[in-house]
TORKOL-4160 file (C-alpha; in steps of 0.2 Angstrom, whole numbers, padded with zeros to 4 digits, m for minus):
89
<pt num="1" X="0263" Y="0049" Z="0155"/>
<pt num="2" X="0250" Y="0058" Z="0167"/>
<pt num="3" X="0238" Y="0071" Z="0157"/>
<pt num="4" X="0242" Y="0089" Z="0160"/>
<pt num="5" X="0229" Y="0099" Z="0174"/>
<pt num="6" X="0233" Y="0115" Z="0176"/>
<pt num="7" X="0223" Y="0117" Z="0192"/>
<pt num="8" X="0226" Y="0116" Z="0210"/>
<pt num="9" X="0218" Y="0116" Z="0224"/>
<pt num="10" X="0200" Y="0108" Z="0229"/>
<pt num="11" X="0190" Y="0106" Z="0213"/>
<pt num="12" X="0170" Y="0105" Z="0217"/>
<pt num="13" X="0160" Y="0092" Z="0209"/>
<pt num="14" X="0144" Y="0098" Z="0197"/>
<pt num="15" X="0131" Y="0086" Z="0189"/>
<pt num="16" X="0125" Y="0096" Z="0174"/>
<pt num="17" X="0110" Y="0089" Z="0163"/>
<pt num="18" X="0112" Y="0095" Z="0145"/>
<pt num="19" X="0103" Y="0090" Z="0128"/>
<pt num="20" X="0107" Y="0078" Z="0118"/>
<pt num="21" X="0113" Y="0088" Z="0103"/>
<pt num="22" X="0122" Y="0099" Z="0113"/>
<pt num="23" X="0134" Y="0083" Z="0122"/>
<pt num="24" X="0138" Y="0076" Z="0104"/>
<pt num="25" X="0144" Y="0093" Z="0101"/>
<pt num="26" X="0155" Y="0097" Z="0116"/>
<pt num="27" X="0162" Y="0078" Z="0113"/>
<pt num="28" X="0166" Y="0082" Z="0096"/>
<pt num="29" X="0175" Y="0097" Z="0100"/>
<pt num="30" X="0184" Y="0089" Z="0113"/>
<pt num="31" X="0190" Y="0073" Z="0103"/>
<pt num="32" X="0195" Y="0087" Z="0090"/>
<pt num="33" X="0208" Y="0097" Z="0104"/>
<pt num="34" X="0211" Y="0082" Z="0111"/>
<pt num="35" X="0205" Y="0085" Z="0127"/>
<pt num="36" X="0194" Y="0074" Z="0138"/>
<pt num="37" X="0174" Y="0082" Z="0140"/>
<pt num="38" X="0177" Y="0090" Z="0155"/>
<pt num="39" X="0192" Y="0100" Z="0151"/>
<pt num="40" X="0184" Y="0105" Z="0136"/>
<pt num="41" X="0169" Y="0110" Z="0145"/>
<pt num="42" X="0181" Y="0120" Z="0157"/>
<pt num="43" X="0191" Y="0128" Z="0144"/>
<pt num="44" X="0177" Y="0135" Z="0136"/>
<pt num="45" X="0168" Y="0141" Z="0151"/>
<pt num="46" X="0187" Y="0149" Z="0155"/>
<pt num="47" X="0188" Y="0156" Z="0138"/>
<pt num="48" X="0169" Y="0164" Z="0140"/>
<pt num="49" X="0171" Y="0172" Z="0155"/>
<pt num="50" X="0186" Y="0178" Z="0151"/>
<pt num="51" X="0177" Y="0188" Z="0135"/>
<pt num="52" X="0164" Y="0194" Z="0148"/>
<pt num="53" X="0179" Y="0200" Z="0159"/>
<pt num="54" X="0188" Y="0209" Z="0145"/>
<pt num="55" X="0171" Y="0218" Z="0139"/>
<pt num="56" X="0172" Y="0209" Z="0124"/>
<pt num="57" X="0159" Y="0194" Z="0124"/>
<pt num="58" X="0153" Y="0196" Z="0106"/>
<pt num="59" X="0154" Y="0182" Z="0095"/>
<pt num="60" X="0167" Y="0178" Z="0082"/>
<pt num="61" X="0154" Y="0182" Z="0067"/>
<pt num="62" X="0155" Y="0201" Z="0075"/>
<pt num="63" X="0135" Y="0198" Z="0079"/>
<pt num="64" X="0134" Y="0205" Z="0099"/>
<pt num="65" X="0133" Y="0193" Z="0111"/>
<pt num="66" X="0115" Y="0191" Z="0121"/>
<pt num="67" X="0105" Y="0181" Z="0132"/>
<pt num="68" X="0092" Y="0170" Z="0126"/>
<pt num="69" X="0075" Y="0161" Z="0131"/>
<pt num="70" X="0079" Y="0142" Z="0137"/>
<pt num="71" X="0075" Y="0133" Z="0125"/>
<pt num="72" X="0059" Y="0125" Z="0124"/>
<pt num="73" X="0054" Y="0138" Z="0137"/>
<pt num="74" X="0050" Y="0153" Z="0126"/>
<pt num="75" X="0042" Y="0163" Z="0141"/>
<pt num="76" X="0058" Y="0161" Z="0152"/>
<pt num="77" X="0070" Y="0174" Z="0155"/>
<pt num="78" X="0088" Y="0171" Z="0156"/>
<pt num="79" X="0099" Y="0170" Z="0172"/>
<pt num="80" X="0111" Y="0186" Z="0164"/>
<pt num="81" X="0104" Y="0201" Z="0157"/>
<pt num="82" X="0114" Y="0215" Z="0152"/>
<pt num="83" X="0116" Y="0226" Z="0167"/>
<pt num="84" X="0113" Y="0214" Z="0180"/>
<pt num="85" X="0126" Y="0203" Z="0182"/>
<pt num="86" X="0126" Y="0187" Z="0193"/>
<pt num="87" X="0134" Y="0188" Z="0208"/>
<pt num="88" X="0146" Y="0175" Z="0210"/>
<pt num="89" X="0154" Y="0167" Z="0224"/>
C-alpha cells in the first residue's frame, strides 16, 4: 500500500540543520503519529501557520506565544517580531 501525501504539485527540497535534542524530539513525535520525520515536520509547520493565520498562535498552556533569542545566541533577535511579519513568497 503506498503512504498517503496529500500534496501535489512540485515540492522544493530544504536541508535544515537542527540540534540534536530537538531531532530526537521531532522523531519521537513522529513515530508516535505514525508518520515519517518529514511529514511530521510538515504537519506541524501547517498546523503553526495556521494558528498565526487564524490570530490565535498562543500556546495550548494559554501562555502567549512570542519570539525568542536563538539559542546560544542571547544577543540575536528573531526573524518574526510582532508587527513585522515576514514576507513570504
Amino acid at each position: 500500500m503506498a503512504p498517503f501525501w496529500p500534496y501535489s504539485g512540485a515540492m522544493v527540497k530544504l536541508n535544515l540543520r537542527i540540534p540534536d535534542d530537538l531531532h530526537v524530539r521531532l522523531a519521537a513525535q513522529a513515530a508516535a503519529d505514525r508518520r515519517s520525520l518529514n511529514s511530521e515536520i510538515l504537519h506541524l509547520i501547517e498546523v503553526g501557520l495556521a494558528a498565526i493565520a487564524s490570530g490565535t498562535p498562543d500556546r495550548p498552556d494559554g501562555d502567549p506565544a512570542s519570539p525568542a533569542p536563538l539559542r546560544g545566541k542571547p544577543d540575536s533577535s528573531p526573524a518574526w517580531r510582532p508587527g513585522h511579519p515576514p514576507v513570504l513568497r
